[in-house]
N, CA and C atoms as a LAMMPS dump frame, in Angstrom:
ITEM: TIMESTEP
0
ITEM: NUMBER OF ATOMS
531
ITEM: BOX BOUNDS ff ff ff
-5.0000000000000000e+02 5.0000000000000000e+02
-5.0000000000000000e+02 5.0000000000000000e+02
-5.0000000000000000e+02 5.0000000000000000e+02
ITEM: ATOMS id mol type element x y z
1 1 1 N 323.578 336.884 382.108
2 1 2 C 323.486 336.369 383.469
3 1 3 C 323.902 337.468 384.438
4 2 1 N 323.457 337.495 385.743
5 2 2 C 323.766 338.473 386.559
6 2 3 C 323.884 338.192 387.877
7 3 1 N 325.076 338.274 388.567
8 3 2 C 325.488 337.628 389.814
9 3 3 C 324.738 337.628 390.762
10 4 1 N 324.084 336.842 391.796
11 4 2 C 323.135 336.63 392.544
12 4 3 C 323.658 337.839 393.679
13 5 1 N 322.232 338.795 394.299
14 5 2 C 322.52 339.538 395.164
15 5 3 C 323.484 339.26 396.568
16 6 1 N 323.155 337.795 396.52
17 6 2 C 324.347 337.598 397.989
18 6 3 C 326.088 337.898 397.261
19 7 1 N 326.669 338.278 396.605
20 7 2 C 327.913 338.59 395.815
21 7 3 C 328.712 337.116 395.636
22 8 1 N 327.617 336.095 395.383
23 8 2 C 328.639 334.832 395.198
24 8 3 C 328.428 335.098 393.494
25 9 1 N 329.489 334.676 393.253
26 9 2 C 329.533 334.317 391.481
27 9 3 C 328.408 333.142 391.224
28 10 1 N 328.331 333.412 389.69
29 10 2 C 327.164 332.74 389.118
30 10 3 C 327.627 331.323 389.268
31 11 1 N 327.098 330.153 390.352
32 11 2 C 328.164 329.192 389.973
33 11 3 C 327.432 328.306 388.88
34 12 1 N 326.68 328.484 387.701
35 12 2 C 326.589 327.938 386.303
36 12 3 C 327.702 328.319 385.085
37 13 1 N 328.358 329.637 386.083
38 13 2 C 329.654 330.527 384.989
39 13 3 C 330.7 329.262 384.399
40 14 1 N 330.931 328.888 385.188
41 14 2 C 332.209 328.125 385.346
42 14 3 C 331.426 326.533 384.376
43 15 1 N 330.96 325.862 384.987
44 15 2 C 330.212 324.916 384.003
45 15 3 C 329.727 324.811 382.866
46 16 1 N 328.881 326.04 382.445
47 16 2 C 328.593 326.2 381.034
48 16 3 C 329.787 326.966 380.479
49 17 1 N 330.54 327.535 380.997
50 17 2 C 332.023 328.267 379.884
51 17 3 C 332.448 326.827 379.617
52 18 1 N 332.358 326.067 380.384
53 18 2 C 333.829 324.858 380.522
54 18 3 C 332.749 323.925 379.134
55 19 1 N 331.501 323.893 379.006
56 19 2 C 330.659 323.229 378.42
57 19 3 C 330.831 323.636 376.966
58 20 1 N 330.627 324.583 376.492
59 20 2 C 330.396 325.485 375.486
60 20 3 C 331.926 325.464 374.785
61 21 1 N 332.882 325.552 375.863
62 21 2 C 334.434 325.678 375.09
63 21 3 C 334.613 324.559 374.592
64 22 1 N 334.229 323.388 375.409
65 22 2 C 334.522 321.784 375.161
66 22 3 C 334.073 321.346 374.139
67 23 1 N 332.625 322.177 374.077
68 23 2 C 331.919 321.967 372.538
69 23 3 C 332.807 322.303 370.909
70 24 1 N 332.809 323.643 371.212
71 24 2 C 334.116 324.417 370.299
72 24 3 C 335.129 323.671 369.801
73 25 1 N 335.601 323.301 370.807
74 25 2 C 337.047 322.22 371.196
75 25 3 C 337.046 321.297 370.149
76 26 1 N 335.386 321.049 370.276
77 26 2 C 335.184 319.484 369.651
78 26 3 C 334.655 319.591 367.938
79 27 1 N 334.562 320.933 367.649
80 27 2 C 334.117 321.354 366.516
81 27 3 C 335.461 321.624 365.665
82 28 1 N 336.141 322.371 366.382
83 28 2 C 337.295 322.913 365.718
84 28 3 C 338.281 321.724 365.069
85 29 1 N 337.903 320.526 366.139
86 29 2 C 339.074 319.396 365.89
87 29 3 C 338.456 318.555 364.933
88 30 1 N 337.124 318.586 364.775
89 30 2 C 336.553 317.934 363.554
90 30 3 C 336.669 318.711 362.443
91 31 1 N 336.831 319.514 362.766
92 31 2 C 336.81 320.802 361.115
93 31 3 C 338.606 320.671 360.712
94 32 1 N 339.084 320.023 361.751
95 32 2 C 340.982 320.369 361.325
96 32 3 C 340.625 318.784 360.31
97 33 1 N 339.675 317.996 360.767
98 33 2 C 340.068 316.439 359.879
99 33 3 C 339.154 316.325 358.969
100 34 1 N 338.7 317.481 358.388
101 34 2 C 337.855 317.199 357.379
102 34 3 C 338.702 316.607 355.971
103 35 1 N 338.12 315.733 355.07
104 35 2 C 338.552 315.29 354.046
105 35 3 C 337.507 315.597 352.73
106 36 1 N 337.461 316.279 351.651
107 36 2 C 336.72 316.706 351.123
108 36 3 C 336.6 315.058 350.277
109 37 1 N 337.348 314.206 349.783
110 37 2 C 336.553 313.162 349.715
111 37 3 C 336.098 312.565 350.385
112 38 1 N 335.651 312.536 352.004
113 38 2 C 335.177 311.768 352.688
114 38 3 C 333.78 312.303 353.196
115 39 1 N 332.534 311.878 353.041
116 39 2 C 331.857 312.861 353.363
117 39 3 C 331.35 312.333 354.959
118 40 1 N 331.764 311.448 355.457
119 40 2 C 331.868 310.91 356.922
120 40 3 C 332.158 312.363 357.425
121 41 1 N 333.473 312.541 357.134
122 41 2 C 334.192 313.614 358.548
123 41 3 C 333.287 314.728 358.034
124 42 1 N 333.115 315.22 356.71
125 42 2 C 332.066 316.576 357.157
126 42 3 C 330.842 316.107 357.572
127 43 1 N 330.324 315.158 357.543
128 43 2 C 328.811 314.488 358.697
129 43 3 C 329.338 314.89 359.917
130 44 1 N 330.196 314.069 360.437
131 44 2 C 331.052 314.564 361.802
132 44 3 C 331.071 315.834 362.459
133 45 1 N 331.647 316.514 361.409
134 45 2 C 331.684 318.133 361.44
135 45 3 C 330.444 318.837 361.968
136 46 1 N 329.255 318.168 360.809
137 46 2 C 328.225 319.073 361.167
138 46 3 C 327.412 318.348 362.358
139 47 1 N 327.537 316.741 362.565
140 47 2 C 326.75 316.5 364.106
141 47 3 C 327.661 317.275 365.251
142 48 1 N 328.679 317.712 365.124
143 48 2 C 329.584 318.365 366.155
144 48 3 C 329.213 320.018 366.399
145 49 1 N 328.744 320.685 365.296
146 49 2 C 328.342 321.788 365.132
147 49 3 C 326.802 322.183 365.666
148 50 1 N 326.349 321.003 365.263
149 50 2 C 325.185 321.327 365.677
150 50 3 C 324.621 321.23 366.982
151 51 1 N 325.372 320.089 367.892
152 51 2 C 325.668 320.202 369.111
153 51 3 C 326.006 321.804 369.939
154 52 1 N 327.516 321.959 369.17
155 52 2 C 327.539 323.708 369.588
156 52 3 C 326.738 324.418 369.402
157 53 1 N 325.933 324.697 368.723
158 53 2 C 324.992 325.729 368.33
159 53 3 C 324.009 325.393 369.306
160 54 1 N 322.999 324.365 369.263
161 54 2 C 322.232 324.313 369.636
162 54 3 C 322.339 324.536 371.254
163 55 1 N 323.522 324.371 371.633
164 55 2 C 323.76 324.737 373.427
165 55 3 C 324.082 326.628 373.279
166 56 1 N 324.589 326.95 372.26
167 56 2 C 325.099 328.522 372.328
168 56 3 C 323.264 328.918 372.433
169 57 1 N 322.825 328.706 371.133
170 57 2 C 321.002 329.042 371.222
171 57 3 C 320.362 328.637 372.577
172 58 1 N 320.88 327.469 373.392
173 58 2 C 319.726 327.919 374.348
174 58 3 C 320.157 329.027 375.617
175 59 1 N 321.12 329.592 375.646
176 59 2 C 321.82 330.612 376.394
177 59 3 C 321.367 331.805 375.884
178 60 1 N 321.6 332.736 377.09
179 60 2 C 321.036 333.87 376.585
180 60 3 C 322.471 334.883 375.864
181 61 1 N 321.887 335.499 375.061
182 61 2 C 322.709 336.549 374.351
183 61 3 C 323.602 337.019 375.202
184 62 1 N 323.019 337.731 376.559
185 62 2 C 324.139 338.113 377.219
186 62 3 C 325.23 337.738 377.825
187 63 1 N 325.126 336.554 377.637
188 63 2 C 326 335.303 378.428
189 63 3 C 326.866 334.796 376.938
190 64 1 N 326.451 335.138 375.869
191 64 2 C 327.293 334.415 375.06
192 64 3 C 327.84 335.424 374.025
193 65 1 N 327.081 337.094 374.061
194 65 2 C 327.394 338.028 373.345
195 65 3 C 327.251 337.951 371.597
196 66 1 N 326.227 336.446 371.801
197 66 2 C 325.716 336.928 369.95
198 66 3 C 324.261 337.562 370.138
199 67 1 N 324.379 338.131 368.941
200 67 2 C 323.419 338.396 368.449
201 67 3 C 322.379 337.914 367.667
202 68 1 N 321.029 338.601 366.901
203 68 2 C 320.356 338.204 365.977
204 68 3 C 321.493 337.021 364.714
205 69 1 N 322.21 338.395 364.132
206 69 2 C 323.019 338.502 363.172
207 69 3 C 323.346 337.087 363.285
208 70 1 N 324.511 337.11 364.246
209 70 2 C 325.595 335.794 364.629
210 70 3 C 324.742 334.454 364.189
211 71 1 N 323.304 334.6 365.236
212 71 2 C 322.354 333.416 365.029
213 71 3 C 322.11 332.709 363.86
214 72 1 N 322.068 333.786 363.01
215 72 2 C 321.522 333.485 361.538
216 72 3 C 322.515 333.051 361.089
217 73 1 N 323.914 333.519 361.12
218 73 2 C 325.068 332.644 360.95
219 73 3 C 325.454 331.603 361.1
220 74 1 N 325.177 331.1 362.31
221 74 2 C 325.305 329.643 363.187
222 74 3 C 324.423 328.947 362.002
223 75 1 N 323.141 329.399 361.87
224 75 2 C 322.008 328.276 361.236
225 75 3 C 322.715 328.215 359.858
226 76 1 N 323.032 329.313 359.064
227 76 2 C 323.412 329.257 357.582
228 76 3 C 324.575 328.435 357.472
229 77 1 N 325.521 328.596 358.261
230 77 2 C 326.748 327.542 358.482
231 77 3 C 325.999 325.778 358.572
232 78 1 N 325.426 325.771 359.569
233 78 2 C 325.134 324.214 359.289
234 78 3 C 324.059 324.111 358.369
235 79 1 N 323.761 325.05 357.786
236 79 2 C 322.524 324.657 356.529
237 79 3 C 323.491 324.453 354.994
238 80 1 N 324.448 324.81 355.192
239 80 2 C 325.645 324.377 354.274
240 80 3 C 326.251 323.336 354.291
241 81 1 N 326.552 322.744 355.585
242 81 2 C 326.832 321.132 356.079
243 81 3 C 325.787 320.443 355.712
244 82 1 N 324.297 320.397 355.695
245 82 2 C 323.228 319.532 355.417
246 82 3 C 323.054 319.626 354.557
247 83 1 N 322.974 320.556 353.59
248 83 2 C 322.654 320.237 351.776
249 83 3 C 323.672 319.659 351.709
250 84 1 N 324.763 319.662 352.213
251 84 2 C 326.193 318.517 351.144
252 84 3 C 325.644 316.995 351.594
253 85 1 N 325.074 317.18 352.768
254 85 2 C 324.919 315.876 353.926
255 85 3 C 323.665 315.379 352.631
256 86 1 N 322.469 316.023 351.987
257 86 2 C 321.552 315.184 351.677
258 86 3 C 321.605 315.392 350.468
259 87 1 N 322.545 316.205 349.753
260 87 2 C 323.017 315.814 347.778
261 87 3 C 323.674 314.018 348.507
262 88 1 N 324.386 314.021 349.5
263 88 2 C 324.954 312.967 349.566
264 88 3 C 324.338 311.52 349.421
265 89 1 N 323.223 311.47 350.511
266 89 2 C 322.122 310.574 350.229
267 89 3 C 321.501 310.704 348.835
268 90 1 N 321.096 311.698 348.352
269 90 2 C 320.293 311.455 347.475
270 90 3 C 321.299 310.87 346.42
271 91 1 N 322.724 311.069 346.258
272 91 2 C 323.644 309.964 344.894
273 91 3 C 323.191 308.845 345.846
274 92 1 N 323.22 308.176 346.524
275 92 2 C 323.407 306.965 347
276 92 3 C 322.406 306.52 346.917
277 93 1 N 321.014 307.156 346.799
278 93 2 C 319.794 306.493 346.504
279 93 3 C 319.719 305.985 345.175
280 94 1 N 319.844 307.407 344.199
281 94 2 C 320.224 307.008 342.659
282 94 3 C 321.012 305.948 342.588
283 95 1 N 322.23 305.694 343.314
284 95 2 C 322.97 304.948 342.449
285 95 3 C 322.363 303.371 342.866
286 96 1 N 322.009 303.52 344.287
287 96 2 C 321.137 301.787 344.385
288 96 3 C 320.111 301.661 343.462
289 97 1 N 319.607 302.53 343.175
290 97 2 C 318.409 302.334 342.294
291 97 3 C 318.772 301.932 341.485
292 98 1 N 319.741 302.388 341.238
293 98 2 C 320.439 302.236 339.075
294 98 3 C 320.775 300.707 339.366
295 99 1 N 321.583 300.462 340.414
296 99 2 C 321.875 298.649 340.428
297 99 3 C 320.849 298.047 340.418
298 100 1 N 319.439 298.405 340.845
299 100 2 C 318.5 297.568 340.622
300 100 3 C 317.973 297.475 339.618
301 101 1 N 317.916 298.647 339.067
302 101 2 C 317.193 298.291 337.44
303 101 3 C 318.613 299.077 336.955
304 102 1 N 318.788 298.703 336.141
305 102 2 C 320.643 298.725 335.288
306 102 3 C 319.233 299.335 333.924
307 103 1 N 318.463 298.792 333.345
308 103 2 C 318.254 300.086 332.468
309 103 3 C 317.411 301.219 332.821
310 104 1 N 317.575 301.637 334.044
311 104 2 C 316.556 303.134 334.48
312 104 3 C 318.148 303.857 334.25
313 105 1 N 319.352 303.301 334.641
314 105 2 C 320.799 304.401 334.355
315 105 3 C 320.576 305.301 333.391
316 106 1 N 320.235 304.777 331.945
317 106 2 C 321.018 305.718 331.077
318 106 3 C 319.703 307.094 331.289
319 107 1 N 318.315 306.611 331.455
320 107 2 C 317.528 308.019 332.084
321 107 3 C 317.974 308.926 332.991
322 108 1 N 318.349 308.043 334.341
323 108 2 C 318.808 309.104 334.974
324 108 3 C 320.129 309.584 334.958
325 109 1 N 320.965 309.184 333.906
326 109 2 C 322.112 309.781 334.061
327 109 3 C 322.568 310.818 333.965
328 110 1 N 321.899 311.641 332.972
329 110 2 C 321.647 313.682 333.218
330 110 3 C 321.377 313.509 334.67
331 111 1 N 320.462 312.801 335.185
332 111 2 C 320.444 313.711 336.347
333 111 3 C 321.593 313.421 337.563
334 112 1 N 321.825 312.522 337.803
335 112 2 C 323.178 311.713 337.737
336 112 3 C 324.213 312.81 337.727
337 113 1 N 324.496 313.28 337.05
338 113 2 C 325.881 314.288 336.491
339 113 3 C 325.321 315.439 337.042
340 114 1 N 323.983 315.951 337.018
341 114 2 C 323.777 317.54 337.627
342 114 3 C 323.7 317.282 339.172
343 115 1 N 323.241 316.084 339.83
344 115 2 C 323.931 315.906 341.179
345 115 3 C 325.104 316.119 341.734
346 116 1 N 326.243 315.576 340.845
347 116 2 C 327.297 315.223 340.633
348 116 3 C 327.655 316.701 340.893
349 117 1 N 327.874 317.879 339.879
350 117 2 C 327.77 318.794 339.871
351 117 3 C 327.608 319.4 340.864
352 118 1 N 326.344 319.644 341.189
353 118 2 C 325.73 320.458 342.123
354 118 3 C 326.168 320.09 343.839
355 119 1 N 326.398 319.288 343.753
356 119 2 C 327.459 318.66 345.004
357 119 3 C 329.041 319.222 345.201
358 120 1 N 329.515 318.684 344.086
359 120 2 C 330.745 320.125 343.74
360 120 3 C 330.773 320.761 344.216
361 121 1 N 330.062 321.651 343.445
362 121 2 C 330.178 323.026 343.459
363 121 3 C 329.499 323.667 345.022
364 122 1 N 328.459 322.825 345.748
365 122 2 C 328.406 322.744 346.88
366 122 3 C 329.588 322.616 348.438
367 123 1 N 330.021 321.733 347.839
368 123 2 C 331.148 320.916 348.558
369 123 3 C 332.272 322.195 348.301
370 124 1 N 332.46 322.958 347.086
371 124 2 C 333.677 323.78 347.289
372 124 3 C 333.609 325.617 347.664
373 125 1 N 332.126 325.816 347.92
374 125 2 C 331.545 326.843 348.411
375 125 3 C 332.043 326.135 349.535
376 126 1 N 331.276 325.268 350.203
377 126 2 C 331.264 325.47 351.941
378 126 3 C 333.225 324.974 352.566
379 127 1 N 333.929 324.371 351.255
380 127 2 C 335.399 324.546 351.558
381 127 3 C 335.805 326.16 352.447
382 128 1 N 335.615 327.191 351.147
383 128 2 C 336.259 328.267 351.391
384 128 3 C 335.869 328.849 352.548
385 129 1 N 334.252 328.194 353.433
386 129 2 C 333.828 328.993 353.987
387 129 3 C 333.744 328.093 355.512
388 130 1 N 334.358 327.254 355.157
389 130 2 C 334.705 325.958 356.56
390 130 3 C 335.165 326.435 357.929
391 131 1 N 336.369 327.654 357.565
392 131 2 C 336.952 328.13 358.86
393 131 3 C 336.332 329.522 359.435
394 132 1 N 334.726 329.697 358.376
395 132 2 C 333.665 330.868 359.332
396 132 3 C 333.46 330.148 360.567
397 133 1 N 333.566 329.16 361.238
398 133 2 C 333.135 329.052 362.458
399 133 3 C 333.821 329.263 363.631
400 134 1 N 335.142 329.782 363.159
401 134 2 C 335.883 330.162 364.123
402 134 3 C 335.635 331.468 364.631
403 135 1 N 334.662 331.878 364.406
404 135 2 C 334.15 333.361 364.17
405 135 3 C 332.798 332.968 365.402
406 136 1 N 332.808 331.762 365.718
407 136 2 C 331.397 331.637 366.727
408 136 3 C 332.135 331.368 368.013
409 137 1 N 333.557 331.624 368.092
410 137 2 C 334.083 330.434 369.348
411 137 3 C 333.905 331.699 370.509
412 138 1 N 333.247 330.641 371.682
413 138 2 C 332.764 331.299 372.734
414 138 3 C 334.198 332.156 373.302
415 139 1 N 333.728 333.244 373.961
416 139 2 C 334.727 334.06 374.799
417 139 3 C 335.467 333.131 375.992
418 140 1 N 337.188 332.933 376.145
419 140 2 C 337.627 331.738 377.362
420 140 3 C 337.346 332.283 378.272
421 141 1 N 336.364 333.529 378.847
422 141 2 C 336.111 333.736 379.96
423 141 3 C 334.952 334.469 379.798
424 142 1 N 333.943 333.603 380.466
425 142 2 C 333.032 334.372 380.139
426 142 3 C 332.46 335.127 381.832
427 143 1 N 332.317 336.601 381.593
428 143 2 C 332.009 337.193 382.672
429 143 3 C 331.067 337.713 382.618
430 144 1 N 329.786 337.469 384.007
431 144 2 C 328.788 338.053 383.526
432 144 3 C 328.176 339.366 383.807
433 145 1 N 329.252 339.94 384.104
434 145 2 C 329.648 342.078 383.866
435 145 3 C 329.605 342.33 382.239
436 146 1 N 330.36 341.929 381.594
437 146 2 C 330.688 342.255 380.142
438 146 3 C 329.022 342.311 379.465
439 147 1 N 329.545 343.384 378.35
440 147 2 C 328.064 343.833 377.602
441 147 3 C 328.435 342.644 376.386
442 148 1 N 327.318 342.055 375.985
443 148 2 C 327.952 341.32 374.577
444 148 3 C 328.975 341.677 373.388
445 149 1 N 328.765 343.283 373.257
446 149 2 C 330.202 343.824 372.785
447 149 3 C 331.511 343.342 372.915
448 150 1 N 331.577 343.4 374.397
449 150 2 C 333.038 342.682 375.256
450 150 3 C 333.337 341.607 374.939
451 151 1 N 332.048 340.368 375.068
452 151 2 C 332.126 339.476 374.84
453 151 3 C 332.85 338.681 373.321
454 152 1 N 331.888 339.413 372.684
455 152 2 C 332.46 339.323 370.856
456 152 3 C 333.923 339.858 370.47
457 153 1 N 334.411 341.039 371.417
458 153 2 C 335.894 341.522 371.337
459 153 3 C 336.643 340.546 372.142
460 154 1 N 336.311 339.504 373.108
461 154 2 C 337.218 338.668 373.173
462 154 3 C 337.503 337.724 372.094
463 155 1 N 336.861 337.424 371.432
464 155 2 C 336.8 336.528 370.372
465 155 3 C 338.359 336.345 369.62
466 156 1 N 339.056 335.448 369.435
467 156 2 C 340.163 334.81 368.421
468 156 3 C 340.362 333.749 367.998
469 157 1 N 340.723 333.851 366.973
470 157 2 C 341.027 332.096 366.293
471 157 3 C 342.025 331.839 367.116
472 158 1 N 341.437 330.331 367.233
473 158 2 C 342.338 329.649 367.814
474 158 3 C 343.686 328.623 366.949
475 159 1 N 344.86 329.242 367.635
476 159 2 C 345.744 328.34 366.782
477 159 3 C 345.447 326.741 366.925
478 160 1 N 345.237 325.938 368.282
479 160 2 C 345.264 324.722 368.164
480 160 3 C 343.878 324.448 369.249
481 161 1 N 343.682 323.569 369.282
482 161 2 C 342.378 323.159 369.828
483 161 3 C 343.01 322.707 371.902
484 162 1 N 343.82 322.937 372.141
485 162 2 C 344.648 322.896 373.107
486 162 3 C 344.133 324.205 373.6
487 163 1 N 344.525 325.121 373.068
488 163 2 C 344.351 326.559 373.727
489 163 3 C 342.748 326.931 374.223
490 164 1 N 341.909 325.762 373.091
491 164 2 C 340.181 325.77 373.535
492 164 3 C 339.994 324.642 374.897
493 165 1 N 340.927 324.245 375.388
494 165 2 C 340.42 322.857 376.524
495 165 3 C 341.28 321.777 376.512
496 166 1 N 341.76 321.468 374.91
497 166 2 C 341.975 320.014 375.227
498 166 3 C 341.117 319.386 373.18
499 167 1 N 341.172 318.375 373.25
500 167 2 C 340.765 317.787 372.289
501 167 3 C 339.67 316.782 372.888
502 168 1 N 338.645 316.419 371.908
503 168 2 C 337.736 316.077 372.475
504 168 3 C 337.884 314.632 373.122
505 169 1 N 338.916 313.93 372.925
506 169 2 C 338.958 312.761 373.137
507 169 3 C 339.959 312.789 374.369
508 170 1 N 340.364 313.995 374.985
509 170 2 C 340.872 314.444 376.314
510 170 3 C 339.771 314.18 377.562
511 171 1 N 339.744 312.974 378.043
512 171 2 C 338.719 312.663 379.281
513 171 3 C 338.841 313.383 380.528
514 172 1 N 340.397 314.443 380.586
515 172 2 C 339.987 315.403 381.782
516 172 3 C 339.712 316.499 381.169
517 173 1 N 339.462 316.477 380.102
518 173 2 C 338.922 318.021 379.872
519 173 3 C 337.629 318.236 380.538
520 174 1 N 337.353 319.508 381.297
521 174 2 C 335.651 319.42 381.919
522 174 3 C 336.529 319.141 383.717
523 175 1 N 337.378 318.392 383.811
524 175 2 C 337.261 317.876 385.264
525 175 3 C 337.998 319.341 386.154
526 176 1 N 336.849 319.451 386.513
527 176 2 C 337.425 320.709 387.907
528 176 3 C 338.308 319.972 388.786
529 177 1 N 339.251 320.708 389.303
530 177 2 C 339.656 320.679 390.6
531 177 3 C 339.838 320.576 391.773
């Protein structure tokens, strides 16, 4: 973005930072309540993520200082949330099925167990790799002088979701002054 020739500031600066952080805000605090037996809160997680992303993607690079790279990151991150999201459905299809016909079980029960499995081992890949998204959190100031370099060197984990805005269930978070 680039400040309009009359020297007023961009006034979308202030709205989309406050937008984009709130988003973050709201990602970070779903990612603190994830329960690896619950697959609700990582659903949560990833409708919350995908929200962020999809507002970081429609901004331009220079305004948000990712790159190609980053992009492909954003997508591979929630493409890790949705395979757990649809191994998930697909046990729950199997297993209604199996209550309906009680002898199709013992057929599908190999497959049954390599779901089982493959969900796992799914579910404990995207564990270790849960707190890469703190690695997307927008710059708390975004200025639109800075080269995306700048932008990405502001970048830090955040200790608490306070220091991003507020928590999402904070109704003045967003309210200007």
């Amino acid at each position: 973005m680039t400040r309009p020739t009359d020297g007023r500031p961009d006034q979308l600066l202030k709205p989309v930072t406050r937008a984009t952080t709130k988003a973050f805000a709201t990602l970070v605090s779903r990612r603190k309540v994830i329960d690896p037996a619950n697959p609700e809160t990582i659903h949560r997680t990833r409708i919350a993520f995908k929200k962020f992303r999809y507002m970081v993607e429609s901004l331009s690079p220079d305004f948000t200082g990712l790159g190609k790279r980053q992009l492909r990151a954003l997508a591979l991150y929630q493409q890790r949330m949705g395979t757990l999201q649809y191994l998930e459905i697909i046990e729950r299809c199997i297993t209604s099925f199996v209550r309906q016909d009680e002898g199709i079980g013992i057929l599908l029960a190999p497959f049954g167990r390599y779901l089982k499995a493959t969900r796992a081992h799914a579910l404990r890949s995207f564990l270790k790799s849960a707190d890469d998204l703190l690695e997307f959190r927008p710059p708390t100031r975004l200025d639109p002088t800075l080269t995306p370099r700048q932008c990405r060197d502001q970048r830090r984990i955040p200790d608490d979701t306070q220091s991003l805005g507020g928590t999402p269930y904070d109704p003045q978070v967003g309210v200007s002054s």
